[in-house]
C-alpha positions in Angstrom: -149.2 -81.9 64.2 -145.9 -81.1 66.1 -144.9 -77.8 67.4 -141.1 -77.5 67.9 -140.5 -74.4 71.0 -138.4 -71.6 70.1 -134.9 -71.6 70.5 -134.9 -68.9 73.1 -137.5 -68.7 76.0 -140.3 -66.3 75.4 -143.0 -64.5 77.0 -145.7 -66.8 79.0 -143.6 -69.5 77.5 -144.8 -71.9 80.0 -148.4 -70.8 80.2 -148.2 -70.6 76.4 -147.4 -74.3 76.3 -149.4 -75.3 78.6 -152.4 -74.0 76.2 -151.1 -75.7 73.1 -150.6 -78.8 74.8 -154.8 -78.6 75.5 -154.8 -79.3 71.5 -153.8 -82.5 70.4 -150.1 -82.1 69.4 -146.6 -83.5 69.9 -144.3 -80.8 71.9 -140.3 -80.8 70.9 -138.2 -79.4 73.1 -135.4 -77.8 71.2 -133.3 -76.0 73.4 -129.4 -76.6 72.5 -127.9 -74.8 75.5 -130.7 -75.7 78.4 -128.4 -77.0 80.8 -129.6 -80.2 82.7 -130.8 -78.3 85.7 -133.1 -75.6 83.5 -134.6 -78.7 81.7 -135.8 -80.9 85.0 -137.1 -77.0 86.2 -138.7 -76.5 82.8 -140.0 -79.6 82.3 -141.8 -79.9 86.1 -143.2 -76.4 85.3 -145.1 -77.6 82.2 -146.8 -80.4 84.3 -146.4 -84.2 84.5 -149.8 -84.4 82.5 -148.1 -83.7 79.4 -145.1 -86.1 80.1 -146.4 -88.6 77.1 -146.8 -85.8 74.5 -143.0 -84.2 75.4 -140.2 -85.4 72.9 -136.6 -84.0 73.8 -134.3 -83.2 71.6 -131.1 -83.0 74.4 -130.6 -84.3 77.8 -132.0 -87.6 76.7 -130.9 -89.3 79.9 -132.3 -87.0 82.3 -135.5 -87.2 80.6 -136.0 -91.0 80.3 -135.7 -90.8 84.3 -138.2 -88.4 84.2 -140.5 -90.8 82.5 -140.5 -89.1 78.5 -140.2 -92.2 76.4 -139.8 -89.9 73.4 -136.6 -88.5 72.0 -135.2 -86.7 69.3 -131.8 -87.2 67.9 -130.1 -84.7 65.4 -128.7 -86.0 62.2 -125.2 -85.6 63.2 -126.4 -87.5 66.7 -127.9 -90.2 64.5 -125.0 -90.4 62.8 -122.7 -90.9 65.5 -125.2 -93.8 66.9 -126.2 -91.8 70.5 -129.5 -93.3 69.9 -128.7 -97.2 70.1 -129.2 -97.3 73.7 -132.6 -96.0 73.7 -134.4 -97.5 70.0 -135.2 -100.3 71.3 -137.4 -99.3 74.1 -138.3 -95.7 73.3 -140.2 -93.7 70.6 -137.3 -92.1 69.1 -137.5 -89.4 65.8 -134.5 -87.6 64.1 -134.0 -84.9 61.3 -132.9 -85.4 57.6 -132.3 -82.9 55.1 -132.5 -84.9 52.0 -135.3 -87.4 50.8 -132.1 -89.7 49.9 -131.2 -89.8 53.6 -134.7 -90.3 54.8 -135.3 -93.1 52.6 -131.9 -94.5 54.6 -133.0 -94.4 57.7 -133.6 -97.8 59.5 -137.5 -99.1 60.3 -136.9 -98.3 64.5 -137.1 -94.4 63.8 -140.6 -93.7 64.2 -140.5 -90.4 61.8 -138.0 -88.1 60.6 -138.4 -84.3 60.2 -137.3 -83.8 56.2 -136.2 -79.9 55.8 -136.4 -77.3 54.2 -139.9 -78.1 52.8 -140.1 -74.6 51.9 -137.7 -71.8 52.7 -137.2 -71.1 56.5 -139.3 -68.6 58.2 -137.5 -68.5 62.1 -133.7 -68.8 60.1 -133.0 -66.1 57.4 -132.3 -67.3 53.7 -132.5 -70.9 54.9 -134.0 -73.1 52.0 -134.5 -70.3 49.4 -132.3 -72.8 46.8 -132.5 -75.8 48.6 -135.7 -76.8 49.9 -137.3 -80.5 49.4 -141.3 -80.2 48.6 -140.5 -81.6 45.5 -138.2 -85.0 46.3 -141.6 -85.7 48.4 -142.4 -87.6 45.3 -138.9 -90.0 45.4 -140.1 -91.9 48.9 -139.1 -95.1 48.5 -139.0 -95.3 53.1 -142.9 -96.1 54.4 -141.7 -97.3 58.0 -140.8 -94.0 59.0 -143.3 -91.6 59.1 -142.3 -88.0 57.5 -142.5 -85.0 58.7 -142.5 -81.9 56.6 -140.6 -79.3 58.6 -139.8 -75.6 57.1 -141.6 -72.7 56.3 -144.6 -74.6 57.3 -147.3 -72.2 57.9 -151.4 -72.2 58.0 -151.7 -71.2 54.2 -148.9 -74.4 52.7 -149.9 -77.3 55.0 -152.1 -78.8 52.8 -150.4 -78.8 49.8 -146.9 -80.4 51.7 -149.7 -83.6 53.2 -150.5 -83.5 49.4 -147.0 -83.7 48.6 -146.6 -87.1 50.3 -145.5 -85.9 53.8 -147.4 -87.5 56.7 -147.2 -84.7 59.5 -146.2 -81.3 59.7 -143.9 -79.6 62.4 -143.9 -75.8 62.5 -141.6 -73.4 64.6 -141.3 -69.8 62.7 -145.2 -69.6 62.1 -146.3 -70.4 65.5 -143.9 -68.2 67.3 -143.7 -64.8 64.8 -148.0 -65.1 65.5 -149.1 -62.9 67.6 -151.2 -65.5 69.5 -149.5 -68.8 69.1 -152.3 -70.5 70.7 -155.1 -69.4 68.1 -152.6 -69.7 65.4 -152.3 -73.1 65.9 -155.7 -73.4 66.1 -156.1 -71.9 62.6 -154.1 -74.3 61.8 -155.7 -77.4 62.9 -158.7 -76.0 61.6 -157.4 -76.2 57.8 -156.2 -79.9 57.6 -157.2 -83.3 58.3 -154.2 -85.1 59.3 
């Protein structure tokens, strides 16, 4: 299961990671703006223990010499190749927003998020006419694994594994809970991935 963290700091943020990270997830860090100095602080404050579970989504260079060997590259990133440099010697992931551009993608991304699975809960109105679950069933690309991402929550995980998607990543669900910690939990209790 992956956990993608909220676009904006929030309360306990890092002691709130910390306790997810007890679970056996993979952390995104999603933070457009976090400037290179906020990402080496927040990434020291979440603890080197956690290093091999981290995958960043921006400042890829800062974090290879900080020893993450997993990284996230946005469509449009993909797109204009930033990740050559690394797909050789790193785990690296990116985003698609079509089962046609998934089933594109070359065998050296090790998954892709595909979203909207369902509509969005963190972004208003995203995925109400356009969301996936249904093109699950078109996979022709098996070297990739696929990760259903949006409006992924505790009640729907099931039925997008049962769709065809490998993995799950959740954002609005675990941060609009009360307890993120014990909603993941919930969670985890639910499936068998």
């Amino acid at each position: 299961m992956i956990v993608i963290i909220s676009e904006q700091a929030v309360e306990n943020e890092i002691e709130t990671l910390r306790q997810l990270l007890q679970h056996d997830i993979l952390l995104h860090i999603r933070r457009p703006f976090i400037s290179p100095s906020e990402f080496e602080s927040f990434t020291k404050e979440l603890g080197s223990e956690y290093l091999d579970r981290l995958v960043v989504h921006q400042q890829h260079a800062l974090a290879v010499k900080m020893g993450i060997s997993r990284l996230h590259f946005s469509s449009s990133d993909r797109k204009n190749v930033l990740h050559s440099k690394y797909q050789e010697t790193f785990t690296c992931s990116t985003s698609t927003h079509s089962i046609a551009e998934f089933n594109s993608l070359g065998a050296y991304w090790s998954y892709a998020f595909l979203s909207p699975i369902y509509p969005s809960i963190s972004k208003q109105d995203y995925g109400l006419g356009n969301a996936v679950l249904k093109e699950l069933s078109q996979r022709t690309n098996h070297s990739s694994k696929l990760i259903a991402l949006g409006g992924i929550h505790k009640d729907n995980i099931q039925e997008a594994l049962d769709a065809g998607a490998d993995d799950v990543a959740m954002l609005g669900s675990i941060w609009q809970a009360k307890d993120p910690v014990s909603y993941l939990e919930s969670c985890l209790l639910k499936v068998e991935l």
